[in-house]
C-alpha positions, 0 to 999 in steps of 0.5 A: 135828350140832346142837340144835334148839328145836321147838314147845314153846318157842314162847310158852312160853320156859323158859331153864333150858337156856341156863344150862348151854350152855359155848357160849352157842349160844342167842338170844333172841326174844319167843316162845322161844330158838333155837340156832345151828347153827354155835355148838353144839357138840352137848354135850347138856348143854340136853337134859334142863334143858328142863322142856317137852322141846322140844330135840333132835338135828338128826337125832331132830327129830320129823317134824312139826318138821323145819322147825323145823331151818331156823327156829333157824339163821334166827333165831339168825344174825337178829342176835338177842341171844345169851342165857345168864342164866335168865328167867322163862317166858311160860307 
């Protein structure tokens, strides 16, 4: 299983949960992060450092956010640039 980033980070970018994966799982775009899939290694340690709680278990994904699974194995094997130092937010 992985983690997945919803709605929330869109456009909004808060990087505090990258500072904590021990993986460096997450990839940068100008709207939010993405984790990839085949990095994760489902610690849960990105959960509670989202400040807009758009993180979460592959298999607790709200239902209106299921697409958002696909989006962030999409987006993290793009070619995007790995990320691991905070940033500032868009929002």
């Amino acid at each position: 299983m992985t983690y997945v980033v919803c709605e929330p980070c869109v456009n909004c970018r808060y990087t505090d949960c990258v500072v904590v994966c021990p993986v460096e799982a997450f990839h940068l775009d100008d709207n939010a992060v993405w984790i990839n899939p085949e990095t994760c290694i489902d610690c849960d340690a990105c959960v509670p450092e989202c400040p807009v709680e758009a993180i979460f278990a592959e298999d607790k994904v709200p239902e209106d956010w299921q697409h958002y699974t696909a989006i962030n194995a999409e987006k993290s094997l793009s070619g995007l640039p790995i990320i691991s130092e905070k940033l500032d937010p868009l929002c």
